[in-house]
PAROVEX-230522 format. One record per residue (C-alpha): residue in one letter; y, x, z. Coordinates in steps of 0.02 Angstrom, whole numbers, padded with zeros to 5 digits, always signed. Layout:
! residues N
AYXZ/...
END
This chain:
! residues 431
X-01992+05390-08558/X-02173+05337-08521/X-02308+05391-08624/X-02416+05270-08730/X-02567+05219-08653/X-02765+05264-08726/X-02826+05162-08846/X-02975+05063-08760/X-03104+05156-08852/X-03042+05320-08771/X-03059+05278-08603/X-03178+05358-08485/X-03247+05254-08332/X-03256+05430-08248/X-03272+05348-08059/X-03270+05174-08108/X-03474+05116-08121/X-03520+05185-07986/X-03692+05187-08105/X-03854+05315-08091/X-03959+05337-08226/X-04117+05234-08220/X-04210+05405-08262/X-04139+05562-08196/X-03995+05509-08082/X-03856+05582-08161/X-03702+05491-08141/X-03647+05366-08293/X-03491+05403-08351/X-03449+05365-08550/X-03470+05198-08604/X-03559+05154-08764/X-03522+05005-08816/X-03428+04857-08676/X-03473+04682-08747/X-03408+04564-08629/X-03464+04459-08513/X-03646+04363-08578/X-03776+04235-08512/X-03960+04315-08535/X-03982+04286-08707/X-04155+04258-08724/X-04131+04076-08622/X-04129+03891-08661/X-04021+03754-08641/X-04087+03591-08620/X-03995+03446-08683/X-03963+03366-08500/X-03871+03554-08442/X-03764+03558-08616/X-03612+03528-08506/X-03671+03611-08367/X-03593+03797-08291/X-03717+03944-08350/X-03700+04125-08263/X-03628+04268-08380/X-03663+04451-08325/X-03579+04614-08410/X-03648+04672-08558/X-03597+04847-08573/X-03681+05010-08612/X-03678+05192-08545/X-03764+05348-08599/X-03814+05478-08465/X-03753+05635-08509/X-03901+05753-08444/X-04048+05648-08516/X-03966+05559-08654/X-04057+05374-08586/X-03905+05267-08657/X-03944+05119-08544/X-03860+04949-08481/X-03868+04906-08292/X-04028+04798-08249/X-03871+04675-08168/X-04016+04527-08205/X-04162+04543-08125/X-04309+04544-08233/X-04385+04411-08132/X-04260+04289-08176/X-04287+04340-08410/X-04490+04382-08424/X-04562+04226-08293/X-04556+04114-08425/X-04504+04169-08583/X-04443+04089-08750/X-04511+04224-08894/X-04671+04183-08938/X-04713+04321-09070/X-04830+04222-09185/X-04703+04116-09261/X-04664+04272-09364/X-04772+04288-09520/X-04705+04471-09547/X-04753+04525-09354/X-04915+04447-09362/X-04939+04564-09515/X-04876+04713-09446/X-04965+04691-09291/X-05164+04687-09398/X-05095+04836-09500/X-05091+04923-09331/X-05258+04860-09258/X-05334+04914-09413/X-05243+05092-09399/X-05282+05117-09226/X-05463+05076-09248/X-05493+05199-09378/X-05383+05331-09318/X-05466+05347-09145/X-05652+05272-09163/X-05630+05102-09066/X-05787+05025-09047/X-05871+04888-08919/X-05856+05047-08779/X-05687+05064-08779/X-05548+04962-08709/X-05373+04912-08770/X-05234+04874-08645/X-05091+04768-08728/X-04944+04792-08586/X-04824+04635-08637/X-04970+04560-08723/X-04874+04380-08770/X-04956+04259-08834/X-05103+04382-08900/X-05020+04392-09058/X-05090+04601-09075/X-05253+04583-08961/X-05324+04460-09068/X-05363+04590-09208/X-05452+04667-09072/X-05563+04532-09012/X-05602+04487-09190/X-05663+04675-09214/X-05775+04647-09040/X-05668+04773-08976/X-05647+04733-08774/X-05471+04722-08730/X-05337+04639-08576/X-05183+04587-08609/X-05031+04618-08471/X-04910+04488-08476/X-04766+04440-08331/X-04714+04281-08437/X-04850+04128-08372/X-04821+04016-08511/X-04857+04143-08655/X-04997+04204-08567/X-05081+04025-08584/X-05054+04033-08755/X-05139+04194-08752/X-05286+04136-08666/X-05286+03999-08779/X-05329+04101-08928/X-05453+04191-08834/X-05362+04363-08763/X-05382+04384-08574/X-05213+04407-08506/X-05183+04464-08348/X-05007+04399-08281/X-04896+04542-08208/X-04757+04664-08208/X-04826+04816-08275/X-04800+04968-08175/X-04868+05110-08054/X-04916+05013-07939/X-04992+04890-08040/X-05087+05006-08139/X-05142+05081-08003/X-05239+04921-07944/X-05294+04894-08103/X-05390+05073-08087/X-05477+05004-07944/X-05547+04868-08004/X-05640+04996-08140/X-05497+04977-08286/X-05470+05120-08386/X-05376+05125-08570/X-05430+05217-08727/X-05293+05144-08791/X-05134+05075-08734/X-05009+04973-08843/X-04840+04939-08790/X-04719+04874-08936/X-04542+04836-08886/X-04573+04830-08690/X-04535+04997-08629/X-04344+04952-08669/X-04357+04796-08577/X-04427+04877-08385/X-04267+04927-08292/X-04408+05047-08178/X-04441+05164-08321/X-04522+05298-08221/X-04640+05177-08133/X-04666+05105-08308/X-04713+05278-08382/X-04804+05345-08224/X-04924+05182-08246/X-04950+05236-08424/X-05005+05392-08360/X-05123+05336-08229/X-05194+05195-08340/X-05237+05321-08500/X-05419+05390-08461/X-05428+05575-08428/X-05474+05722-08557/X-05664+05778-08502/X-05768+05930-08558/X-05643+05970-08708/X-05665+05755-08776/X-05501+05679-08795/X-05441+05568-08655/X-05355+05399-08704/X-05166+05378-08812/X-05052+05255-08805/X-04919+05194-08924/X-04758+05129-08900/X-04641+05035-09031/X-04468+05030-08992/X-04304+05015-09083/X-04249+05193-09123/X-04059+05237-09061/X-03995+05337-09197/X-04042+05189-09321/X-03956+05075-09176/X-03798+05177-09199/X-03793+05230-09383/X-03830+05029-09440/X-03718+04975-09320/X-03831+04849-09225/X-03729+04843-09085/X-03826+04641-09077/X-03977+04719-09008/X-03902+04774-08859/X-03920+04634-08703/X-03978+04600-08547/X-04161+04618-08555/X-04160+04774-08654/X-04103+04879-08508/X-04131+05046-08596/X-04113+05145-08778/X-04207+05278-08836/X-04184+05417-08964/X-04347+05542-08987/X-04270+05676-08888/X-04248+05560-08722/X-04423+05489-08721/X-04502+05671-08732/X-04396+05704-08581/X-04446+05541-08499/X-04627+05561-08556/X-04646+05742-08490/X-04581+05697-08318/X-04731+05604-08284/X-04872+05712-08377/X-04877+05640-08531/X-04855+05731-08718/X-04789+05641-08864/X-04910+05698-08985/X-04864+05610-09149/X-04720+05471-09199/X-04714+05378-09360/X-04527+05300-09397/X-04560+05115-09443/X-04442+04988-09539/X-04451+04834-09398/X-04312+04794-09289/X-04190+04880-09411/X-04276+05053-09387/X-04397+05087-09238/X-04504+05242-09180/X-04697+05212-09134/X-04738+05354-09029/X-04914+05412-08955/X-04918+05494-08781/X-05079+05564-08722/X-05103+05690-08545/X-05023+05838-08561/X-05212+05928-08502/X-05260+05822-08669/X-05256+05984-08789/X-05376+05930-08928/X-05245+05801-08999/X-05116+05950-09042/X-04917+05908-09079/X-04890+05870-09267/X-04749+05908-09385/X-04696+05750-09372/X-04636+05771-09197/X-04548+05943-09229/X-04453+05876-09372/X-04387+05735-09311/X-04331+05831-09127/X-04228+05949-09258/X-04155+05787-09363/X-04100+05720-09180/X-04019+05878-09139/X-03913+05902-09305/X-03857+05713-09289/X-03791+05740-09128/X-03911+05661-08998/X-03830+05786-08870/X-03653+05766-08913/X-03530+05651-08813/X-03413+05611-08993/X-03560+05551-09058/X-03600+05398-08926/X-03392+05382-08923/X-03394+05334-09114/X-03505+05171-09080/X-03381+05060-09011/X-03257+05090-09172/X-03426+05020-09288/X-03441+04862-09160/X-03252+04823-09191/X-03252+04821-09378/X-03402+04711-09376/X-03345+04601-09231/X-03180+04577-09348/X-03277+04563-09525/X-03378+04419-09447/X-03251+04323-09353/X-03128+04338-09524/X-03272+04263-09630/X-03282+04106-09518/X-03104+04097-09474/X-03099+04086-09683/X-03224+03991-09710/X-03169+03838-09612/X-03001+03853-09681/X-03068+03828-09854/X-03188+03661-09775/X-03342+03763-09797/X-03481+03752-09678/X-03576+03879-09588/X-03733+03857-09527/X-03847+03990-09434/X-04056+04050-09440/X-04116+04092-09285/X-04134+04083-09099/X-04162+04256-09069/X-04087+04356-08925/X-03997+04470-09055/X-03907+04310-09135/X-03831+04255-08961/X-03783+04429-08938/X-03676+04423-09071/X-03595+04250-09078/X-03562+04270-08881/X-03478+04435-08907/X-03371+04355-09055/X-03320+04199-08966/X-03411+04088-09087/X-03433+03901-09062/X-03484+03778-09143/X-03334+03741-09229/X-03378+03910-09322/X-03559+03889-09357/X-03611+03720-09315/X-03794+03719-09281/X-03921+03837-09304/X-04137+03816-09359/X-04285+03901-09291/X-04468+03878-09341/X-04483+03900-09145/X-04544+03716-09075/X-04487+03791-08906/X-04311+03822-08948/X-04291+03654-09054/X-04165+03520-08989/X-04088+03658-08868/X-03937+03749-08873/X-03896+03937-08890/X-03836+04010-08708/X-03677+04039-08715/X-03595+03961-08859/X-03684+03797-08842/X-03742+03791-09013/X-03874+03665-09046/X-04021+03705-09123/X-04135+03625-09230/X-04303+03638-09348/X-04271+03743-09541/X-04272+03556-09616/X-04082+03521-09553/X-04015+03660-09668/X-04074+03538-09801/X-04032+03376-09737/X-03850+03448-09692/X-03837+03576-09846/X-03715+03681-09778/X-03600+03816-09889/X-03670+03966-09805/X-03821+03999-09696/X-03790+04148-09573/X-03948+04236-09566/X-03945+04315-09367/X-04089+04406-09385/X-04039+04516-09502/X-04191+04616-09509/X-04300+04481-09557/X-04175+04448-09711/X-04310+04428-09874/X-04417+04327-09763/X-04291+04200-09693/X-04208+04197-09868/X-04367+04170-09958/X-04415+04025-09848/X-04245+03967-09886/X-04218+04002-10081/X-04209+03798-10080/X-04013+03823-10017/X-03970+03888-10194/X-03998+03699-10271/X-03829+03647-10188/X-03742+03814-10218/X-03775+03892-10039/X-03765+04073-09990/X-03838+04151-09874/X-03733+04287-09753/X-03791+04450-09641/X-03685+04508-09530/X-03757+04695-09499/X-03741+04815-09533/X-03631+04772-09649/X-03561+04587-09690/X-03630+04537-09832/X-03637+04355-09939/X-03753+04326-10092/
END
């Protein structure tokens, strides 16, 4: 008699990966979530390669079990996402807001005046800086992707185009750069050299002198144990090689001489941290309450624990299912499903379903970019927000979730022919 095999979720890929962590070395063993094989999602199809082949890459996520990084392998190199890139971040009302909340923070939290300097590192298309320069505050964007740069120049932000890093921090010392303050929202995620990344942080900051503070910088990022607990399995792919909890950035952050000295938990991206990181030698900006709470919170849900990374993939399932059932349903009854958004967490999600367009059969983005293109992967075309009303479709599947009240607002119109609009995390959910 032969025993039953594991169910898939209990498997461990003890010699299989043949992986290293990105931070520490340790050897990657338990999986985190497998998704399948994916094109980058963040990429366009024109309408003269609709038919033409496309290269997939695994999608499939490990956590280290010394550091806790949980991290995908950087299996596409960043060259070939970040040159030119398709998210511009000014076609979102909400981030434009967010972003002159924090340039208004910043400046009154730390003193920024016209003798100070504020280094954007993934600058975009200046979408942040621009409070900045409006304030006369002197500032440089960093920013590998050419054409969003332009656009960046364009509105009056110098941009420097590069791939942020030791070195290139380094050589931006040189030429007499130094940062009082440093933003980088939703990039550290995206460098697959994470200690170069953090070690140019470091050498960019200026220095604590004769007891005055040296320089901070802040980093946004998604924030792992919302990732897990909502279930947003859709923001894992190819050019986000790495996820963070609290816990593994002080570990990161500390390896290369840097304190987290305050972190604020934020509602974008379904839950992110902003942390701020100063020198270590930097003792008149002391460690708050905020930072020893959360480090506790981390620790009770589990950040340490294997079971806790090994319940993930069970979430992903159920949602996978709940999603694919709704459309499968849908179609049966001759109702028609149309999507919002380009986004890289949308193609995540349809690609690891299977969906087609037979499913969902065209999606809208207020991008120009991505209009008259068609989503990597599952080839489905995509057009400006005024198709949704000149095909008034049953249901309108709204892929980026977290920007639900906006798109739905914009959208209310759908209710005149009886549409609904449909979520998929973390939760499915119609109304």
């Amino acid at each position: 008699m032969t025993s039953a095999a594991p169910a898939p979720d209990t498997l461990r890929l003890d010699d299989a990966p043949g992986l290293a962590c990105r931070h520490c070395g340790a050897p990657l063993a338990q999986s985190v979530a497998d998704l399948g094989m994916h094109p980058p999602c963040q990429s366009i199809v024109r309408p003269e390669d609709r038919w033409a082949p496309e290269a997939v890459y695994p999608l499939h996520a490990f956590v280290c079990p010394e550091c806790r990084l949980v991290q995908i392998d950087a299996v596409v190199p960043p060259e070939d996402i970040f040159t030119e890139y398709a998210y511009f971040s000014s076609y979102s009302t909400s981030w434009l807001a967010h972003a002159s909340r924090y340039a208004e923070a910043m400046t009154e939290r730390f003193g920024l005046g016209r003798e100070s300097t504020v280094v954007e590192i993934a600058s975009n298309d200046g979408y942040l800086l621009r409070n900045f320069v409006e304030r006369g505050i002197p500032c440089l964007g960093v920013e590998p992707a050419a054409n969003v740069a332009k656009a960046a120049e364009a509105a009056g932000v110098p941009t420097r185009v590069a791939f942020f890093g030791e070195d290139e921090a380094r050589a931006m010392r040189e030429e007499g750069i130094r940062a009082d303050l440093i933003a980088a929202n939703n990039v550290l995620a995206h460098t697959p050299h994470l200690n170069s990344f953090v070690a140019g942080l470091a050498a960019l900051l200026t220095e604590p002198t004769d007891g005055q503070p040296g320089g901070v910088a802040t980093l946004e990022f998604p924030h792992l144990v919302r990732l897990m607990e909502g279930n947003q399995f859709d923001t894992i792919y190819h050019e986000h090689f790495s996820y963070f909890s609290f816990t593994t950035a002080e570990r990161v952050f500390a390896a290369h001489g840097l304190t987290l000295f305050d972190v604020e938990e934020l509602p974008t991206h379904g839950g992110s941290l902003r942390i701020y990181a100063r020198h270590a030698a930097d003792t008149a900006r002391p460690v708050s309450d905020a930072v020893r709470s959360l480090r506790q919170r981390e620790a009770d849900w589990g950040v340490d624990a294997d079971a806790t990374y090994a319940a993930f993939a069970d979430r992903v399932r159920q949602t996978k299912h709940a999603l694919l059932r709704f459309l499968l349903e849908a179609a049966a009854e001759g109702k028609t499903v149309a999507g919002y958004g380009a986004a890289g967490k949308g193609n995540t999600l349809l690609n690891a379903c299977g969906v087609k367009p037979d499913l969902v059969a065209f999606t809208v983005d207020r991008n120009p970019y991505k209009q008259d293109t068609f989503l990597p992967g599952s080839r489905i075309p995509v057009f400006a927000p005024e198709a949704i009303f000149e095909h008034r479709p049953d249901y309108v599947l709204i892929l980026p979730w977290n920007l639900r009240e906006e798109i739905s607002g914009q959208m209310a119109g759908i209710r005149e022919w009886g549409g609904r609009f449909v979520v998929p995390i973390p939760e499915l959910e119609t109304f």
